[in-house]
N, C-alpha and C positions, 0 to 999 in steps of 0.2 A: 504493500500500500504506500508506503512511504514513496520509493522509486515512481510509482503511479505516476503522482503528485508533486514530486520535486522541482521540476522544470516549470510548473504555474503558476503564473504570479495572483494565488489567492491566497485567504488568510486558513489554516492549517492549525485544525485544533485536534486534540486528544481526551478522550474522556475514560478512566479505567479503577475496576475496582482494587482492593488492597494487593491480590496477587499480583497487579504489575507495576507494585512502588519498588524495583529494584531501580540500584544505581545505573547501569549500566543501561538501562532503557530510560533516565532522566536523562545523561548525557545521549544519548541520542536523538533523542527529541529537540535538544535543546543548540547541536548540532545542524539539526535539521529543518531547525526555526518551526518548530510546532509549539505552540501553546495547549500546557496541560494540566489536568486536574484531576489527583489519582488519589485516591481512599488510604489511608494511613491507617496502620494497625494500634493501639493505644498499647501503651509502654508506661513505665514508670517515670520515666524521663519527661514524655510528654505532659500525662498526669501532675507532675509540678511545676510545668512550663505555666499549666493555667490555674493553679493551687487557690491565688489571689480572687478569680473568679466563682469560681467555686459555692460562694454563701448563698443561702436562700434567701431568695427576695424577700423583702418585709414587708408585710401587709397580708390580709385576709385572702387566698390564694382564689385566684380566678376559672373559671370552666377552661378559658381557651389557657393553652402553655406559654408560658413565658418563653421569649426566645432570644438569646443575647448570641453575637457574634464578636469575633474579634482574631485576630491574628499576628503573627510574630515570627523572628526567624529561629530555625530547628537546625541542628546537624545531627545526624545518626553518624555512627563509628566507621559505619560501610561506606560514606558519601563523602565526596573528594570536597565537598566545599558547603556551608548553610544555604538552603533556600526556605523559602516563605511558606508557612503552616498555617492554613485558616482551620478554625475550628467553629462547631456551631455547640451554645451549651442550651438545652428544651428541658424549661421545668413542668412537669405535669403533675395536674391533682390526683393527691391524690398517691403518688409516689416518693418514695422516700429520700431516694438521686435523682439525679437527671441526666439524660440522654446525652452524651457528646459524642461527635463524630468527627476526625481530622482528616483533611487535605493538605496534601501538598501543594504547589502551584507557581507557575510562574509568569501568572497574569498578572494585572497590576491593578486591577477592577477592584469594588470593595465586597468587600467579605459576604457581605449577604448575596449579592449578585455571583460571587463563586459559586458559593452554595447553591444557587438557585439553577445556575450550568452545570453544574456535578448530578444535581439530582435525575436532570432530563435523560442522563444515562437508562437508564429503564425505561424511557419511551418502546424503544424497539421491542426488547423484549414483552410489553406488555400486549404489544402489535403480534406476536407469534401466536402468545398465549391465547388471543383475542382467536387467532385461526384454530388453534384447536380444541378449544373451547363450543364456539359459537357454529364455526360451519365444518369441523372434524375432519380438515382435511390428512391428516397424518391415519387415516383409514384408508388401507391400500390394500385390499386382500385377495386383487387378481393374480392370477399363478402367473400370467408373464407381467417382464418391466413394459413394455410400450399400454400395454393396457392401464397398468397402473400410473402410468405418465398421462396419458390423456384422463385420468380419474382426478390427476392432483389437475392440472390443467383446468379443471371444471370447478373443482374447488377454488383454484383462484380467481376463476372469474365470478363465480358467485361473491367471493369475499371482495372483491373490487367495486362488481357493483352493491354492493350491500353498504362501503364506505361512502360511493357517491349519494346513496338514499340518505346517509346519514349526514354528509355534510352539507351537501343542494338541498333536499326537500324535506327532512322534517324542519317543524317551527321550531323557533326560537328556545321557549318552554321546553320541550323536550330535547333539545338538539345535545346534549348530553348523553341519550341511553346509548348503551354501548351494544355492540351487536348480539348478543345475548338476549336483553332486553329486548331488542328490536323485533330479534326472531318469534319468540314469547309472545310478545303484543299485537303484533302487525300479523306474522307468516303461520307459525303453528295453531292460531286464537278459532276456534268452533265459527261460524258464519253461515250463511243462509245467502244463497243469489237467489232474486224474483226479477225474471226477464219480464220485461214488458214490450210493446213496438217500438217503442223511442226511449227505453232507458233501462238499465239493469241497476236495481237494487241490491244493497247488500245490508244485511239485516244483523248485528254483531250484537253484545253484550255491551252497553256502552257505560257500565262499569270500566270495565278492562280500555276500549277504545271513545272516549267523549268526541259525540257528532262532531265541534269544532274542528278538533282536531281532528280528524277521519278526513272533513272536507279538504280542509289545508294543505294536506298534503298530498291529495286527487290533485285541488289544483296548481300545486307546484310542480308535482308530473306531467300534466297537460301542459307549463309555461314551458320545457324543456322539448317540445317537439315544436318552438317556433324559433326559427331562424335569430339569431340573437340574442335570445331569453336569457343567456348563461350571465350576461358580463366579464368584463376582463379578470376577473377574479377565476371565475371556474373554465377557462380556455381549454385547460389541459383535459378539466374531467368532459369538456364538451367531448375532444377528440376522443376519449377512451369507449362514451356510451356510443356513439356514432358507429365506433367499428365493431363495435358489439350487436348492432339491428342488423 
């Protein structure tokens, strides 16, 4: 990846958990003009780096955690030189310690905004989870590989269009469920069609699915079959359903 990458003049970041706070991959990085932000294991060492932090706040503790940030320079014994350690310290009710977690880093941002670039490391993964989970693509139990290649194949397109429903056409209000939910509410939910001459009914529990909502998002599917409906924001997902009809 690195080599990839080396030759373009973009910005080059790194995000990675504890197992790859070695030395020898920080001089690299930092060789290679990547900016990174890697999970630190807690130590003794560290533990009275931020000793001074450590007090519980005073006053009648609140539902939500208190959240303090702060950062400092660190050498480990393995590391040719100190670099910069953010740490985040989360009091919660209700608990007796509190939560810290450290970073290394050699961004120059402020500490909470590290933190808040370190975390997004589990975006993707939540993205895999989200496929096998919701549309089971990791179910492959044809005897040959080309069959089960066009089986994942379908699973991805299902899972593709399933984000575009979720990003385009639910409302607002809902535009959080996750495809799980989605499936649950909208795809797997009991319903009733009553064709008529000029319209087909569909009859649901509107518990589960409220008329509003039902309609809303009928007609943001109908806005996506007029020429220009997407705006420049959804260009990309226009092309993906396009090649999908």
């Amino acid at each position: 990846m690195i080599e990839r990458y080396r030759d373009r003049d973009i910005p080059k970041f790194f995000r990675g958990d504890s197992a790859f706070a070695l030395p020898k991959l920080f001089a690299l990085l930092e060789r290679e003009g990547f900016r990174y932000a890697i999970r630190l294991k807690s130590n003794p060492v560290l533990e009275q780096k931020i000793a001074r932090w450590m007090t519980r706040p005073v006053g009648r503790p609140s539902g939500k955690p208190k959240v303090f940030y702060h950062s400092f320079r660190y050498r480990a014994g393995s590391w040719d030189r100190d670099r910069r350690v953010v740490v985040k310290i989360a009091w919660h009710a209700g608990e007796l310690f509190p939560r810290v977690g450290f970073i290394v880093t050699n961004l120059r941002w402020r500490s909470k905004r590290v933190v808040r670039f370190y975390n997004k490391r589990g975006t993707a993964e939540q993205w895999i989870k989200e496929g096998k989970n919701a549309v089971n693509w990791t179910k492959r139990s044809c005897r040959r590989f080309k069959n089960n290649k066009a089986r994942l194949h379908l699973f991805a397109l299902a899972y593709n269009l399933a984000n575009v429903l979720l990003q385009v056409v639910l409302p607002k209000p809902v535009r959080h469920w996750s495809l799980t939910t989605l499936r649950e509410k909208l795809v797997k939910i009991g319903a009733k069609a009553v064709r008529h001459s000029k319209s087909v009914i569909f009859q649901l529990a509107e518990v589960a699915v409220p008329r509003k909502m039902l309609a809303a998002i009928l007609t943001r599917i109908g806005r996506l079959r007029r020429a220009g409906g997407w705006g420049e924001a959804h260009r990309g997902r226009k092309a993906l359903v396009n090649s999908f009809r």
